[in-house]
C-alpha positions as CSV (number, residue, x, y, z in Angstrom):
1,X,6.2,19.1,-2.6
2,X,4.4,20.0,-6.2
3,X,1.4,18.4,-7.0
4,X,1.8,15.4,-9.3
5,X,-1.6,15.0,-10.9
6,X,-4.8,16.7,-9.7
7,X,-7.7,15.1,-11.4
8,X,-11.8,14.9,-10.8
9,X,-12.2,11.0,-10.1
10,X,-15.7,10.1,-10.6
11,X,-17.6,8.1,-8.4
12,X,-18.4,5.5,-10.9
13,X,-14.7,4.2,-11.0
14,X,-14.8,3.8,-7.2
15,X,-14.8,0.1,-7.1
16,X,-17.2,-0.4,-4.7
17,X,-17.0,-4.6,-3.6
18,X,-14.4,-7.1,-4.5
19,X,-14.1,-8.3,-8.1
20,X,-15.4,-11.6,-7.0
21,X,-18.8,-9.5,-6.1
22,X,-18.9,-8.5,-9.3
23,X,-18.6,-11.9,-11.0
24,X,-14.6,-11.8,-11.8
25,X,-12.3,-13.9,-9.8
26,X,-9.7,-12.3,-7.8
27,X,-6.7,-12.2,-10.8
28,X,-9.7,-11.3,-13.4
29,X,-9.3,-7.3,-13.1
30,X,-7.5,-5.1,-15.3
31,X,-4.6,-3.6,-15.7
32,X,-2.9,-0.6,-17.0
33,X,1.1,-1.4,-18.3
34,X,2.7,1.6,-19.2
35,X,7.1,2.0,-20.6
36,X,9.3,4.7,-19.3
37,X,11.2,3.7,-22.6
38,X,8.9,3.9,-24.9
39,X,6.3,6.2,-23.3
40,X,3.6,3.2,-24.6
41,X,0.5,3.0,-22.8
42,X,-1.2,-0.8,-23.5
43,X,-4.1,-2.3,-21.8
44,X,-4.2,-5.8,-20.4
45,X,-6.0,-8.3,-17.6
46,X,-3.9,-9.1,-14.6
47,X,-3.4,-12.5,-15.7
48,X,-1.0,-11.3,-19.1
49,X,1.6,-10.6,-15.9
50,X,3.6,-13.1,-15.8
51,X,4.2,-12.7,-19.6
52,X,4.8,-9.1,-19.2
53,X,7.8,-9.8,-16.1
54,X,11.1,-11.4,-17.9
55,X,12.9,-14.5,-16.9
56,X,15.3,-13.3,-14.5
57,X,13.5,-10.5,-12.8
58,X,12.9,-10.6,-9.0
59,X,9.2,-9.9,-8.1
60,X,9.2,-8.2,-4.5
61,X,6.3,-8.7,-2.0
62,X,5.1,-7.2,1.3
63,X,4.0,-10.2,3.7
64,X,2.3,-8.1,5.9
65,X,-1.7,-9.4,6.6
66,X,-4.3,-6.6,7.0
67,X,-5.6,-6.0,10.6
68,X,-9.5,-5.3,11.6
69,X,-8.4,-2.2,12.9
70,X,-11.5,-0.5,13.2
71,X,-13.1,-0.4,16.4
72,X,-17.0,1.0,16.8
73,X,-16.8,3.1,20.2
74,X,-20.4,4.0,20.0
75,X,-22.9,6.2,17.9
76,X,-20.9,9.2,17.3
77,X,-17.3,7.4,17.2
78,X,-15.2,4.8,15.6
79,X,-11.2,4.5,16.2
80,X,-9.0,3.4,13.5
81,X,-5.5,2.0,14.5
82,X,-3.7,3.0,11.8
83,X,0.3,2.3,12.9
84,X,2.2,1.3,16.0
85,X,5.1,3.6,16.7
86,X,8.7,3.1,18.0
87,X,8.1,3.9,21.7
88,X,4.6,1.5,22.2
89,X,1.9,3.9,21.4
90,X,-0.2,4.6,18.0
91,X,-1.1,6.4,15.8
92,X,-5.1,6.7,15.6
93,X,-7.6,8.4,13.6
94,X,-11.4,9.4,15.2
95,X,-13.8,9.2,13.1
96,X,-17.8,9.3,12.9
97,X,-19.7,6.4,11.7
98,X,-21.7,6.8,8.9
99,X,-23.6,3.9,7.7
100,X,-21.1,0.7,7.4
101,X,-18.5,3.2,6.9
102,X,-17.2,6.3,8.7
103,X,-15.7,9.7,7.7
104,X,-13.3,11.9,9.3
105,X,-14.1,13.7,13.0
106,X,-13.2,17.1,11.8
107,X,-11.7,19.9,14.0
108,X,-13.4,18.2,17.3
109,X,-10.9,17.2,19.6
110,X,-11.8,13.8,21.1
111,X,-12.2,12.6,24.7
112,X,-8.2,12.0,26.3
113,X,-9.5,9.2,27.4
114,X,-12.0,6.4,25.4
115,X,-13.4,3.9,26.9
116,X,-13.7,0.6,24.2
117,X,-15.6,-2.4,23.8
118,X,-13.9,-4.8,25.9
119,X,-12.4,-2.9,28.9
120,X,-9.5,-1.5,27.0
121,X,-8.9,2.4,27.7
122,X,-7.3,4.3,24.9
123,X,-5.3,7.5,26.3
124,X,-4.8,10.2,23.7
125,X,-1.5,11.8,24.3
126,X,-1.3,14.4,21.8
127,X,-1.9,15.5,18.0
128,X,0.4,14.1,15.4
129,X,-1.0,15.1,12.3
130,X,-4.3,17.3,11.0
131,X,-6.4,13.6,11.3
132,X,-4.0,11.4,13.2
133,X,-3.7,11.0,17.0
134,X,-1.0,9.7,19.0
135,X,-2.2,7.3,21.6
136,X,-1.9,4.1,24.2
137,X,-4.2,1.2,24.7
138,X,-4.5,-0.3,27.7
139,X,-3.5,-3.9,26.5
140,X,-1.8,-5.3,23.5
141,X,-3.0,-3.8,20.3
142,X,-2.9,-6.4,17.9
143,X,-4.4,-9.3,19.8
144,X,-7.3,-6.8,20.7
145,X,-8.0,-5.6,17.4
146,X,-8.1,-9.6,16.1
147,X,-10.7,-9.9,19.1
148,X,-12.5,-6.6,18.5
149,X,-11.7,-4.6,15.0
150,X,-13.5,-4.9,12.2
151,X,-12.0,-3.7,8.4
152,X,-11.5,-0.3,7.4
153,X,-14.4,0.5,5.0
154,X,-14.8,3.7,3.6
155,X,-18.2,5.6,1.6
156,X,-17.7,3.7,-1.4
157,X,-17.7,0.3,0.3
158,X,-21.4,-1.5,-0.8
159,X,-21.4,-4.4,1.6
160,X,-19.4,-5.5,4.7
161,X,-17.2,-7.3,3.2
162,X,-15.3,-10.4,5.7
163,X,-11.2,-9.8,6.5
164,X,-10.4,-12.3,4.3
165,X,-11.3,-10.0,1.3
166,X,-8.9,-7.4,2.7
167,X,-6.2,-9.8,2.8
168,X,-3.4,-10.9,0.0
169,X,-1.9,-14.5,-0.8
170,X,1.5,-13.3,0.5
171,X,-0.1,-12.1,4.2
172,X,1.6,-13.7,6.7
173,X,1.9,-10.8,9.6
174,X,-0.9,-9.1,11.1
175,X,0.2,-5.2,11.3
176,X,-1.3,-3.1,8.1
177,X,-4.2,-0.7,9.2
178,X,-5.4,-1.2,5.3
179,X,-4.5,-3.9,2.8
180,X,-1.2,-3.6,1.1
181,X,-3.6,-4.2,-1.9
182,X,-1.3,-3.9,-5.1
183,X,-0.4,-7.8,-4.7
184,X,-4.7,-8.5,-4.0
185,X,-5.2,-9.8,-7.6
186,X,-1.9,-12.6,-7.3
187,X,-3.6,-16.3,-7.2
188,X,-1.8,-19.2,-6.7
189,X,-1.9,-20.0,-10.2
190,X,-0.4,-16.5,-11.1
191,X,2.8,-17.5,-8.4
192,X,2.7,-20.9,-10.2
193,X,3.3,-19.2,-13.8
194,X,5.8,-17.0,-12.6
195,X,7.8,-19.7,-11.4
196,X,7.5,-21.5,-14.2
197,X,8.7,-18.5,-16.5
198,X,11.9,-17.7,-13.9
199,X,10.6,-14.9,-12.2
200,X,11.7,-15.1,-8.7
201,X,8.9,-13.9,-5.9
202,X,11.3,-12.2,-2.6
203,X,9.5,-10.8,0.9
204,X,9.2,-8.3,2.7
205,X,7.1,-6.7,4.9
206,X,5.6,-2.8,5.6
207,X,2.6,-2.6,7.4
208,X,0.6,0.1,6.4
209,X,-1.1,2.8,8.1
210,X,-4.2,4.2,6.9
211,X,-4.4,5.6,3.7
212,X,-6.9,8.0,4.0
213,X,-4.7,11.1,4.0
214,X,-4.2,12.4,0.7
215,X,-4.4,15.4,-0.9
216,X,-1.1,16.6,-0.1
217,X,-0.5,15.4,3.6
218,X,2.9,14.1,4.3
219,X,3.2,10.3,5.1
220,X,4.3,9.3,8.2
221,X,7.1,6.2,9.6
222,X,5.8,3.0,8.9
223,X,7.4,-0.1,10.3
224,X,9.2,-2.8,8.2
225,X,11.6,-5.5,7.3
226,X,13.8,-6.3,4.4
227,X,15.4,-9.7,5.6
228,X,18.8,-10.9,4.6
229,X,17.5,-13.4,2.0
230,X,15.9,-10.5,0.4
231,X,18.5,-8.1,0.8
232,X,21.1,-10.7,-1.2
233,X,18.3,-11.7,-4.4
234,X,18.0,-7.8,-4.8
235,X,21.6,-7.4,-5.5
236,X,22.2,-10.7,-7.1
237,X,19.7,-9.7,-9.5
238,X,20.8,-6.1,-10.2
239,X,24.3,-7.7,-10.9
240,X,22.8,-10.0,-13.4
241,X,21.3,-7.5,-15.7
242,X,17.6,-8.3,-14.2
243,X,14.7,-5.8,-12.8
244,X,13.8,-5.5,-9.3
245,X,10.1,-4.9,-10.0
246,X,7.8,-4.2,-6.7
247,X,4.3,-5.1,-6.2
248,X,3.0,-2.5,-4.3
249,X,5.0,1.3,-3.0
250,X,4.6,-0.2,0.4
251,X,7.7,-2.2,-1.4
252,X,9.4,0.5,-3.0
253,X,9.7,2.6,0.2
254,X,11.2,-0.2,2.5
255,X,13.7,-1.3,-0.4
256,X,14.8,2.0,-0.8
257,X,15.1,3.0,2.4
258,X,17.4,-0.7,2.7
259,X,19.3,0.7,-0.4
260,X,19.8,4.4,1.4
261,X,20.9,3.0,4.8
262,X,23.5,0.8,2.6
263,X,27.4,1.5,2.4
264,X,28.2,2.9,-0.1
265,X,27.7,1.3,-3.6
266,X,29.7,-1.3,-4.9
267,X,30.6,-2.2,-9.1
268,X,27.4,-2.7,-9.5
269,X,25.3,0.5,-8.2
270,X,23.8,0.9,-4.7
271,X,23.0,-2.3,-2.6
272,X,20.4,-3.5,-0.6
273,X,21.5,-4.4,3.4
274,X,18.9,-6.6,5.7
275,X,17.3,-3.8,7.3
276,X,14.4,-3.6,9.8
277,X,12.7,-0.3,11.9
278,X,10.7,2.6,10.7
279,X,10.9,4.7,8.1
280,X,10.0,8.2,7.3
281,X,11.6,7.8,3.7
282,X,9.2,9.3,0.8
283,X,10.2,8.1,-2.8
284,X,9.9,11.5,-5.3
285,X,11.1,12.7,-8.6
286,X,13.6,14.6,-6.6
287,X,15.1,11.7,-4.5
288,X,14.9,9.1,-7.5
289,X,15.1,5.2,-7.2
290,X,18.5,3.8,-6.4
291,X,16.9,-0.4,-6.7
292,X,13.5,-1.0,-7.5
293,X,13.3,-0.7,-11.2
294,X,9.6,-1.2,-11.6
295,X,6.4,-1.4,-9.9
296,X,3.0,-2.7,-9.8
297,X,0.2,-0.5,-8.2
298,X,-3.3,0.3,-7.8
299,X,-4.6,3.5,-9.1
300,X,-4.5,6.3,-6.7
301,X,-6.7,9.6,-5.8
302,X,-6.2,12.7,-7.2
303,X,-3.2,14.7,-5.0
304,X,-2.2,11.7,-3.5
305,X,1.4,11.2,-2.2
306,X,1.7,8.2,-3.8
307,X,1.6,9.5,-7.0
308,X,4.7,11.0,-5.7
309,X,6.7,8.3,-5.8
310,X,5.1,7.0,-9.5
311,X,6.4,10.1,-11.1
312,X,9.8,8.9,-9.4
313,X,9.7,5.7,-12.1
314,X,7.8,7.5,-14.9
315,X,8.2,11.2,-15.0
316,X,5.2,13.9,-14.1
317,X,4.1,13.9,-18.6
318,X,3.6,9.7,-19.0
319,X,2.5,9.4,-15.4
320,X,-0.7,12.3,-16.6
321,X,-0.9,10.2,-19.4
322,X,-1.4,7.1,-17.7
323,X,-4.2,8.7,-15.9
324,X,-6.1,10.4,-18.3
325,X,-5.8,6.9,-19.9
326,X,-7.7,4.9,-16.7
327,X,-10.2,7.6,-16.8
328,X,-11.1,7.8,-20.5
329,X,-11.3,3.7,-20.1
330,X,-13.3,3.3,-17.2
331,X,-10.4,1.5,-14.6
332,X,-11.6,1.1,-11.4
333,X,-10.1,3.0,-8.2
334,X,-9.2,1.7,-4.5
335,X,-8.4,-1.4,-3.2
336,X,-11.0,-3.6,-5.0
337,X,-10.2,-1.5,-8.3
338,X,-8.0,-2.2,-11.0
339,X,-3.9,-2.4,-11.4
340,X,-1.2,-0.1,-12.8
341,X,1.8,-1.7,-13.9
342,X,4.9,0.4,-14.6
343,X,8.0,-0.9,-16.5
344,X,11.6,0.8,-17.1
């Protein structure tokens, strides 16, 4: 896969707390709105969205809640959880504390069996990727973690920030390793507006694994759900001339993997079919968009996959722009950092 954008990121546009740490309330940060169309580049604060969307268009959510799915084994190791897997195990990444965050174990291979905090025994049972193990805990993962996890931080965390600040309005199922945190600035008020202006907010739900690995590493399944009512508002909108636009590519990749597991397409284009599982499906320039016509994200690391799937709605020239753009005007990074909103 070619590199998308490769850029320095500075540590100054790390965001490193909550906007509400830094005196802004939650739908106070900014945001970036750039138009494949036009190849326009504006600047604007979350809350111009709902004036930005069209009467019509369907807004589409992930209702997955963000786990404390990091679990302090002792001085020299902390276990993330980062996805639960088809057959029972998961997916888990060692990694060394360091401060109130951690960073990656390296080349060390860890003990095949770790004792937690708790009782619970984690039995590694074999590599899966350069950071990510494959492994079985001894009781039920989720209601452990709840009982014994704390959030993901990483080094540009300041403070130990609560769950609750990792979580979105739209959470409703515990499962994502890290917050699905395009949708983190929505408020109330902002679901009120869009309402009120006839954009219609649909669910679903992808629960994401960590998103540490970047610079090139290929994503791996996550679990999700598009349910039937979902399914139907995506392809009643597309046969009504509206945009599907997604909040979040945790979004885009379980609506288009819906769209790809669909029979064929009907009059009006490829369709959307209830769907549930795991998927492997990456979104690129080369395998396009078939129903999600735009998308609202954060602002991702240099080499990241993710910015994959942007160049997918925008092409590899206006998505460089776009970036060079959040650089020159200070936008914040990560999942306390600043929006990108991408329009046809």
């Amino acid at each position: 896969m070619t590199v998308t954008a490769d850029f320095t990121l500075p540590a100054a546009l790390e965001a490193p707390a909550p906007p509400e740490n830094r005196g802004l309330p939650r739908d106070g940060v900014r945001m970036l709105v750039s138009r494949a169309a036009t190849g326009t580049i504006a600047h604007h604060r979350f809350t111009d969205l709902p004036g930005l969307l069209l009467p019509g268009d369907l807004l589409v959510v992930n209702t997955s809640r963000t786990l404390p799915a990091a679990v302090p084994v002792d001085r020299d190791l902390t276990v993330h959880f980062s996805t639960g897997l088809p057959d029972g195990s998961w997916l888990v990444e060692p990694r060394v504390p360091a401060g109130i965050s951690s960073k990656p174990h390296g080349a060390a291979t860890p003990p095949e069996v770790i004792d937690l905090p708790g009782g619970a025994r984690l039995t590694m049972t074999g590599q899966a990727s350069v950071r990510l193990w494959r492994a079985r805990l001894s009781t039920a993962v989720v209601p452990y973690l709840l009982r014994h996890g704390e959030p993901i931080r990483y080094s540009y965390a300041t403070g130990r920030w609560p769950l609750e600040a990792y979580q979105t309005v739209f959470g409703r199922w515990p499962g994502s390793a890290e917050m699905p945190s395009a949708a983190r600035p929505f408020t109330p008020a902002i679901v009120t507006e869009l309402a009120a202006r006839a954009v219609t907010i649909a669910p679903i739900t992808l629960h994401c694994g960590v998103s540490s690995l970047e610079s090139d590493e290929d994503p791996y399944p996550e679990q999700y759900d598009v349910p039937p009512a979902t399914a139907r508002l995506v392809n009643l909108t597309r046969q009504s001339g509206g945009r599907v636009i997604a909040a979040g590519t945790t979004v885009v990749r379980a609506l288009e993997t819906a769209a790809g597991l669909a029979r064929p397409a009907g009059p009006a284009g490829p369709r959307v079919e209830a769907k549930a599982g795991w998927t492997s499906h990456v979104v690129t320039p080369e395998t396009g968009l078939r129903v999600v016509d735009g998308l609202l994200t954060g602002l991702h690391e240099p080499r990241s996959t993710h910015l994959w799937m942007l160049a997918a709605f925008h092409g590899k020239d206006l998505l460089r722009e776009c970036y060079d753009e959040a650089l020159a005007n200070g936008y914040l990074w990560h999942e306390f950092g600043d929006v990108h909103l991408l329009l046809p």
